[in-house]
VMD Tcl script that draws the C-alpha trace (Angstrom):
set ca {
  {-9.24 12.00 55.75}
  {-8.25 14.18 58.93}
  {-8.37 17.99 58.36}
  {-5.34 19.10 58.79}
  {-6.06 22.88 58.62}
  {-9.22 23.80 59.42}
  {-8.39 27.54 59.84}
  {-7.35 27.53 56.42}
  {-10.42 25.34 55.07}
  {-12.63 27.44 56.75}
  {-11.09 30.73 55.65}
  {-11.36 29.38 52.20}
  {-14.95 28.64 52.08}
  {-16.08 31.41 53.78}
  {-15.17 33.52 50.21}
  {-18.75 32.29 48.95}
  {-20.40 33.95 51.62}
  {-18.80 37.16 51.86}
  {-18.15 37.62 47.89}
  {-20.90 35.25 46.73}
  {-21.61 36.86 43.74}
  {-17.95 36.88 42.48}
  {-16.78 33.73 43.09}
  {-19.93 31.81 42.29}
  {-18.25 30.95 38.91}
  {-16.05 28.45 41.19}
  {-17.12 25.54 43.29}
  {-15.01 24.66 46.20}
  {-16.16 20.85 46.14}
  {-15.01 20.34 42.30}
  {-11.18 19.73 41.73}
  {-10.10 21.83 38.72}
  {-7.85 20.14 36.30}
  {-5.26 21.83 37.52}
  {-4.69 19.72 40.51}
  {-3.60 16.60 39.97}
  {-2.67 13.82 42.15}
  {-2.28 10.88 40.30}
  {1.16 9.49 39.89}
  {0.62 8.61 36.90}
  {0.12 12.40 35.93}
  {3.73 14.71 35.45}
  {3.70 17.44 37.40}
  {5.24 20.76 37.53}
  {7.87 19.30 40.31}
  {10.80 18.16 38.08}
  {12.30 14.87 38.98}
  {15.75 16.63 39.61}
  {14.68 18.97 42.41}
  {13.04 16.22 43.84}
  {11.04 12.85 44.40}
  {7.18 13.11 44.19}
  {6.05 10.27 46.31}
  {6.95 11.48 49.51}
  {4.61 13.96 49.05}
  {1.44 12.46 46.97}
  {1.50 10.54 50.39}
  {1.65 13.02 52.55}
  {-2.33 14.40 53.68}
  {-1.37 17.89 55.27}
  {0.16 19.01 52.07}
  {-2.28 17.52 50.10}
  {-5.00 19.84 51.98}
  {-2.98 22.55 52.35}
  {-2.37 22.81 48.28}
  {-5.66 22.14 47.59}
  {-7.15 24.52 49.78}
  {-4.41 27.26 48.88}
  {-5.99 26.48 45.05}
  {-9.24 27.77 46.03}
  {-8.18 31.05 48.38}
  {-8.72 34.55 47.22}
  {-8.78 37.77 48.71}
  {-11.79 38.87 49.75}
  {-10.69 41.99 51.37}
  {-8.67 43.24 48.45}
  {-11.31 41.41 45.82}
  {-14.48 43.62 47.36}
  {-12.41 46.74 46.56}
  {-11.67 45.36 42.81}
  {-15.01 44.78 42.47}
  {-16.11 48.67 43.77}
  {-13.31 49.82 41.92}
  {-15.00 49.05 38.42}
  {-18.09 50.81 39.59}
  {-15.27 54.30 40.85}
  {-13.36 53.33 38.01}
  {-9.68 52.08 37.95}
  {-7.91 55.43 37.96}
  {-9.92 56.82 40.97}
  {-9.42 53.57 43.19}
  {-5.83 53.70 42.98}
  {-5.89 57.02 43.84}
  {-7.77 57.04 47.05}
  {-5.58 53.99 48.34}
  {-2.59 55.36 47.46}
  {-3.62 58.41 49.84}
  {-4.63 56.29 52.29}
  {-1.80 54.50 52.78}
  {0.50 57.98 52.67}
  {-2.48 59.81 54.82}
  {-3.81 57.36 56.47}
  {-7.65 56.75 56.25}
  {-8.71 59.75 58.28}
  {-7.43 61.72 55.67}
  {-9.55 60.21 52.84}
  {-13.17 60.64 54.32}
  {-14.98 59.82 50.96}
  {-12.95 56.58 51.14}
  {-15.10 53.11 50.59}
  {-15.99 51.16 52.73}
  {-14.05 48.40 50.97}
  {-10.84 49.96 50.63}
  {-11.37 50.84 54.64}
  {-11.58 46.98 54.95}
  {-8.84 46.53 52.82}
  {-6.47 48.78 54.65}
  {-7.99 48.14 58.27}
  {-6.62 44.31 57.18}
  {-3.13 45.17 56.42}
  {-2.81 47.23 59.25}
  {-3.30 44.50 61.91}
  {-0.46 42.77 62.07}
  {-0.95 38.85 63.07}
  {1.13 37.36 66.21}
  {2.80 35.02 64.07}
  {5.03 37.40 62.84}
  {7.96 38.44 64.30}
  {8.32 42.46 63.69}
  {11.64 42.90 65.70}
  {13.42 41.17 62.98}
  {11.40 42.55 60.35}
  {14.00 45.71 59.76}
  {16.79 43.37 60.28}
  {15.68 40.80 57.32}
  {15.13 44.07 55.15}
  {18.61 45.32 55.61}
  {19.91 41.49 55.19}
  {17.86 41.30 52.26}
  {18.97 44.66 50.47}
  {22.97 43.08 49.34}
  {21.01 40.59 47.12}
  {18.43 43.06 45.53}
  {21.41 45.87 44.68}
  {24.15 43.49 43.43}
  {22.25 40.57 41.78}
  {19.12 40.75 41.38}
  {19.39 43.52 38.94}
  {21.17 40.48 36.55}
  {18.82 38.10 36.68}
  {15.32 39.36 37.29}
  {14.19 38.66 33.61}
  {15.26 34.71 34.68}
  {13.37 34.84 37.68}
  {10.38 36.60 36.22}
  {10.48 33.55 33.78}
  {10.02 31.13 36.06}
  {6.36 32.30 36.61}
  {5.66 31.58 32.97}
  {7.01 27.76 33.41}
  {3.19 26.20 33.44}
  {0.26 27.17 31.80}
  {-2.09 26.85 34.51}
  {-0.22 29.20 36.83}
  {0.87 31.53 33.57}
  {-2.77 31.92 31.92}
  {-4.48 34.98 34.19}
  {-1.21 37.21 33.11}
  {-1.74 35.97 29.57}
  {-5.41 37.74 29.49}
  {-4.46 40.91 30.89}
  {-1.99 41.23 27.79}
  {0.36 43.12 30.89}
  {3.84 40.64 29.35}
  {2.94 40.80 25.69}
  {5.07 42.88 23.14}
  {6.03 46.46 24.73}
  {3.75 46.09 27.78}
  {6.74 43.14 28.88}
  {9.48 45.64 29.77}
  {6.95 47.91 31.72}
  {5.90 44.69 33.84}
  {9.47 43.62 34.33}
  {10.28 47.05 36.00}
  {7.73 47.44 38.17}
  {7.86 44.21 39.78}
  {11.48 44.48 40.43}
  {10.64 48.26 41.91}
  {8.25 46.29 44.08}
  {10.46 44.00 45.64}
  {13.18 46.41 45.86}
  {11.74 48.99 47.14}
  {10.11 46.91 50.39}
  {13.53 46.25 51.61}
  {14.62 49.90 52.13}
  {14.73 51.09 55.72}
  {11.14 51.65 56.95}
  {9.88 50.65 53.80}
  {7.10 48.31 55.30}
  {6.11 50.31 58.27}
  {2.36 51.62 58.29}
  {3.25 54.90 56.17}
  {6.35 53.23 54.37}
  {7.06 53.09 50.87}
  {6.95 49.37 50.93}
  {3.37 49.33 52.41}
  {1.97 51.46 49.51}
  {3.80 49.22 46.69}
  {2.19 46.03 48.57}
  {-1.09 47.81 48.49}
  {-1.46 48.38 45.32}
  {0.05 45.50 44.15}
  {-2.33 43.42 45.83}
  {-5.12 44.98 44.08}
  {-3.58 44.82 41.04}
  {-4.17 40.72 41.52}
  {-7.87 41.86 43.09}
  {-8.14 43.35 39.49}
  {-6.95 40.52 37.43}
  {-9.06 37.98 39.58}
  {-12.61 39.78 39.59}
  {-11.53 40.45 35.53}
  {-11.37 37.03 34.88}
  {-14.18 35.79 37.40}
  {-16.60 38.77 35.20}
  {-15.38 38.61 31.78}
  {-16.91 35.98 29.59}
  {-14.94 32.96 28.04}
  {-11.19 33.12 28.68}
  {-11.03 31.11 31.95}
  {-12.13 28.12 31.99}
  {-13.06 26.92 36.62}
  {-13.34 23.36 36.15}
  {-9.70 23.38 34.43}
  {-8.12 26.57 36.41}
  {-10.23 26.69 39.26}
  {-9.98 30.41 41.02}
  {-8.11 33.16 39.19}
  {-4.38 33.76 40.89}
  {-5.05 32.23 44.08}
  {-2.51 32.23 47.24}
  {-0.80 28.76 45.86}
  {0.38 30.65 42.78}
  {1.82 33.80 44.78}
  {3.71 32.19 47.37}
  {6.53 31.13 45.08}
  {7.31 34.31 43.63}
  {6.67 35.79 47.71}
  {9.02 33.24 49.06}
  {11.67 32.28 46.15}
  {14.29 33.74 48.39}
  {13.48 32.08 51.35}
  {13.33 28.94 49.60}
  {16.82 29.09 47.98}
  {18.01 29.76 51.77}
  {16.25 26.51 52.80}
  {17.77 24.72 50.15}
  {21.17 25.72 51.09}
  {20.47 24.96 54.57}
  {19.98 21.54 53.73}
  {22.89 21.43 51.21}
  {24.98 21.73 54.11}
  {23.68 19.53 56.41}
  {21.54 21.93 58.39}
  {17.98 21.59 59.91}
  {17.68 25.68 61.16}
  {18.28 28.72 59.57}
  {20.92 31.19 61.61}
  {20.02 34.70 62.96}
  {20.75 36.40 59.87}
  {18.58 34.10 57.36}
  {15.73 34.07 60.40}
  {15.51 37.76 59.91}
  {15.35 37.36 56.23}
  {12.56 35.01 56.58}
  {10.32 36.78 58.97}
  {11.19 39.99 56.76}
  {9.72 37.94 53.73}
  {6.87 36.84 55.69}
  {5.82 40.17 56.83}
  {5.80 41.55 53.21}
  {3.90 38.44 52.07}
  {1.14 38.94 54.70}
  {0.64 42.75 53.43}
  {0.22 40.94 50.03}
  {-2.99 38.77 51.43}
  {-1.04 35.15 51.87}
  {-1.83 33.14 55.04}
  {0.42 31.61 57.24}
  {0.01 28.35 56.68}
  {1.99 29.24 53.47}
  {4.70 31.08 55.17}
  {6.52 28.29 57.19}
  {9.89 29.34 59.31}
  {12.10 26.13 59.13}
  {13.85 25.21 56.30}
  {12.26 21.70 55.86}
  {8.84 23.61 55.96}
  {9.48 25.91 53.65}
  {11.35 23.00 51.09}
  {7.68 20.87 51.67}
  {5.64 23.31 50.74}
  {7.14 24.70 47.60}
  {7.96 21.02 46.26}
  {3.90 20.04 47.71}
  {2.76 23.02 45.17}
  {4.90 21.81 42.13}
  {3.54 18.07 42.76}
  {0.32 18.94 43.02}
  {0.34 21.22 39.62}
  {-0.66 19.26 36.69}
  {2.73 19.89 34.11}
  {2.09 22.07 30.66}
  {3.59 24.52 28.61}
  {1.66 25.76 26.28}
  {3.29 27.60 23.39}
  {0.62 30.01 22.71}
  {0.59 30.85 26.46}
  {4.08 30.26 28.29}
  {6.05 30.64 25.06}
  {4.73 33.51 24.33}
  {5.12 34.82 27.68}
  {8.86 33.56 27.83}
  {9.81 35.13 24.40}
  {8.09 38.80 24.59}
  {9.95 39.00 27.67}
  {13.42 37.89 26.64}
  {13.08 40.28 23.50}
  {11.63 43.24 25.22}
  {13.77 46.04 26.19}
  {14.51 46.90 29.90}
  {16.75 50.44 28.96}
  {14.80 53.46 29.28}
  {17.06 55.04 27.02}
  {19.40 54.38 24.08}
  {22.59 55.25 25.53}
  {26.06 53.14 25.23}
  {25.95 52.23 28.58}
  {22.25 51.62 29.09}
  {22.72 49.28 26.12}
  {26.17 47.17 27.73}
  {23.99 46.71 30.82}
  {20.64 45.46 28.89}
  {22.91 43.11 26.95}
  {24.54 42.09 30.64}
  {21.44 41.77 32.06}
  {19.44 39.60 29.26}
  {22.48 36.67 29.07}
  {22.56 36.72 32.94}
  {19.05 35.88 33.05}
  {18.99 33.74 30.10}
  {21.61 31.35 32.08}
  {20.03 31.67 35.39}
  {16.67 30.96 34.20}
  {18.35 27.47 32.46}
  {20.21 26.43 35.80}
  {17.36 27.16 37.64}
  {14.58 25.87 35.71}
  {15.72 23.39 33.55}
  {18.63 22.18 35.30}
  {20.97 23.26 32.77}
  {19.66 21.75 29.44}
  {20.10 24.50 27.18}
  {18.18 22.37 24.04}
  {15.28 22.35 26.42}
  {15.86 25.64 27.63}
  {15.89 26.95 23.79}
  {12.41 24.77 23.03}
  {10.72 26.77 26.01}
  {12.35 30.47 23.87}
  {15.28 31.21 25.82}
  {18.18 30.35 23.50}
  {21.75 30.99 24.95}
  {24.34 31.61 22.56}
  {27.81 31.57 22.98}
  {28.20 35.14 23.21}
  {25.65 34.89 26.58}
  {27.89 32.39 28.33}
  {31.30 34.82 27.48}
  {29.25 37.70 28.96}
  {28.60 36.10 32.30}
  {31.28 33.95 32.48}
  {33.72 37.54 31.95}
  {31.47 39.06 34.22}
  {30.59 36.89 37.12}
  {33.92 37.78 39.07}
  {32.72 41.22 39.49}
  {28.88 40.70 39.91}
  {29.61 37.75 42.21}
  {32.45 38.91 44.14}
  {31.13 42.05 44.52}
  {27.59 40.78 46.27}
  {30.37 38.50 48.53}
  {32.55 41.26 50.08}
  {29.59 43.27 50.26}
  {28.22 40.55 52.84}
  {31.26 39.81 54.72}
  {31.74 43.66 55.65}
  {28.03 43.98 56.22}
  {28.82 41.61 59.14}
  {31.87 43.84 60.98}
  {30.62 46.09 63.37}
  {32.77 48.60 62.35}
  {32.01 48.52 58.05}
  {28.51 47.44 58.28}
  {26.85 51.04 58.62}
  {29.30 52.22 55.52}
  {27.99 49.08 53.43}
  {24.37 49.38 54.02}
  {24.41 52.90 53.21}
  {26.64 52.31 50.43}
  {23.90 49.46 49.26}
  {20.59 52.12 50.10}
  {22.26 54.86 47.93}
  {22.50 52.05 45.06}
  {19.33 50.40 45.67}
  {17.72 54.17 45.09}
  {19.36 53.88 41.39}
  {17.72 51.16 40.54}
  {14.43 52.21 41.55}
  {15.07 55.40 39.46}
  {15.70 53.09 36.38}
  {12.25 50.65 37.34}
  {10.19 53.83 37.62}
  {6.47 53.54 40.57}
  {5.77 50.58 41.71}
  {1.99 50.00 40.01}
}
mol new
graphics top color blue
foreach p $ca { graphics top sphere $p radius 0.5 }
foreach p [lrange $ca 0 end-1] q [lrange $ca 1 end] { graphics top cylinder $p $q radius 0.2 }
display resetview
């Protein structure tokens, strides 16, 4: 077979050599489990999204998924790996400074976290940075006005396989109480990257992507160290890249998909600024470009290659319990009237997004996997939608008018900063 990405494939396997140590648990020539393509096999690519032939026979996405399997983050994992010999508390500390500071001002900094940040600071050529600010301010309507109703659904989604779901299973981070907390600070993450200068060197958005990314370090070296738990010739390497691009690029991917709903083969200015905008923030997260593609077909091939290439399973004792500690966990931060109306909004929104867009609709199968709508869900949203919806729409057809688009974003920034208020830090 050709190789189709030899960059990649040679990224990959240099891992051993820098980090040999940590990742000799995993071996790059054995196939976990995991990865599966036999057609015989179901995978995690449902037969409604789409057809799984085309790509079991296509060899570039074949490599590329297989290879993604097997990719770390060595810059971010050597700093994990120091940071249990600092300890936790200390680690976080220093790169928090250093990415308000900058690394001159943290002279007892490591030489890994120097690494780390000397890697996030150098921007590839493959990214565009003039629409970077662009795609943020594009991408702020969505994160003020809907998001905020359905993040619990999309959070879900992550807990669909078992394979993908397991290494958040171990670090007990979405079990009981410890759900809510998890819930807020990944929606403070993504909302706070798309406020204005949020990404830049000293931004906001660069810190929350820091530390983020070595929260994954964390859970990776954790897993890689502790013994039993994770099994490499089923799960092969602890969260690697394949597993964080969907979450990354969900939003690119529903643009692609309406794109092609309407006969399209390119995304306009507007969505190409959100796309180079998501980009950008995935590369400060450690994901290559070979995951990032810019045209909707791309972008389309590779999330359907990742869900073909995923051997199906839901495990009850993993996803279920996933699923159901964070459907019954409480988002409020307080017990007020209001605080409770918009929980109550917000957990039937994201009970019915997460059945349209997971299980295309079936509620019975929706309710085996523990998100059971009742009726008094579907009144909520259905009562609701003509606000939440219509809202997010005339917020983006004024954004667009010369005149009213200043007013809007601001309008959108000063809500935006509400909702990070209710999410709390982004750790």
């Amino acid at each position: 077979m050709a190789e189709h990405h030899p960059a990649l494939t040679a990224r990959m396997r240099e891992q051993w050599d820098l980090l040999p140590d940590l990742y000799s648990p995993v071996d790059p020539d054995v196939t976990p489990y995991r990865f599966t393509t036999d057609p015989q096999v179901e995978s995690a690519l449902p037969r409604w999204i789409a057809p799984r032939a085309p790509l079991l026979a296509h060899e570039p996405i074949i490599e590329l998924m297989r290879t993604a399997t097997f990719l770390a983050d060595p810059v971010a994992d050597a700093y994990a790996v120091r940071a249990g010999e600092i300890g936790h508390r200390q680690a976080l500390e220093l790169l928090r400074r250093a990415c308000r500071e900058g690394l001159d001002a943290v002279p007892e900094a490591p030489a890994e976290l120097v690494a780390m940040i000397r890697s996030m600071e150098a921007t590839p050529n493959w990214i565009d940075m003039g629409l970077v600010e662009e795609g943020a301010r594009e991408s702020r309507i969505p994160a003020a006005y809907l998001t905020p109703y359905i993040i619990r659904g999309v959070f879900l989604g992550t807990f669909t396989n078992t394979y993908s779901a397991l290494p958040m299973a171990l670090t007990g981070a979405l079990t009981s109480r410890r759900a809510a907390h998890r819930v807020r600070q990944t929606s403070a993450f993504f909302t706070v990257t798309t406020l204005p200068g949020a990404l830049r060197r000293n931004g906001a958005g660069f810190e929350a992507a820091a530390v983020v990314r070595l929260m994954h370090s964390l859970v990776r070296v954790g897993a890689l160290s502790d013994e039993g738990g994770w099994d490499t010739s089923v799960h092969g390497m602890p969260v690697p890249q394949v597993d964080q691009m969907p979450a990354g690029m969900v939003n690119v991917y529903l643009l692609a998909r309406k794109v092609q709903a309407t006969g399209g083969t390119d995304f306009n200015s507007r969505e190409r600024a959100v796309v180079e905008f998501t980009r950008y923030r995935c590369f400060l997260l450690g994901l290559p470009e070979e995951l990032l593609p810019t045209t909707p077909a791309d972008v389309i091939r590779v999330f359907h290659g990742r869900g073909a290439l995923l051997r199906d399973d839901f495990d009850d004792a993993t996803c279920g319990q996933l699923v159901r500690s964070t459907i019954e966990t409480t988002l409020a931060l307080d017990d007020s009237m209001s605080s409770r109306v918009r929980e109550s909004l917000e957990r039937s929104w994201s009970k019915v997004a997460f059945c349209r867009a997971f299980v295309d609709g079936d509620r019975e199968r929706a309710t085996a996997m523990g998100v059971h709508i009742t009726a008094a869900d579907r009144v909520r949203v259905g009562v609701t939608s003509p606000f939440v919806l219509g809202r997010m729409a005339l917020a983006v057809a004024l954004a667009g008018r010369p005149r009213l688009g200043r007013v809007i974003d601001q309008v959108t920034i000063r809500v935006l900063r509400r909702r990070l208020a209710d999410y709390g830090a982004a750790d």
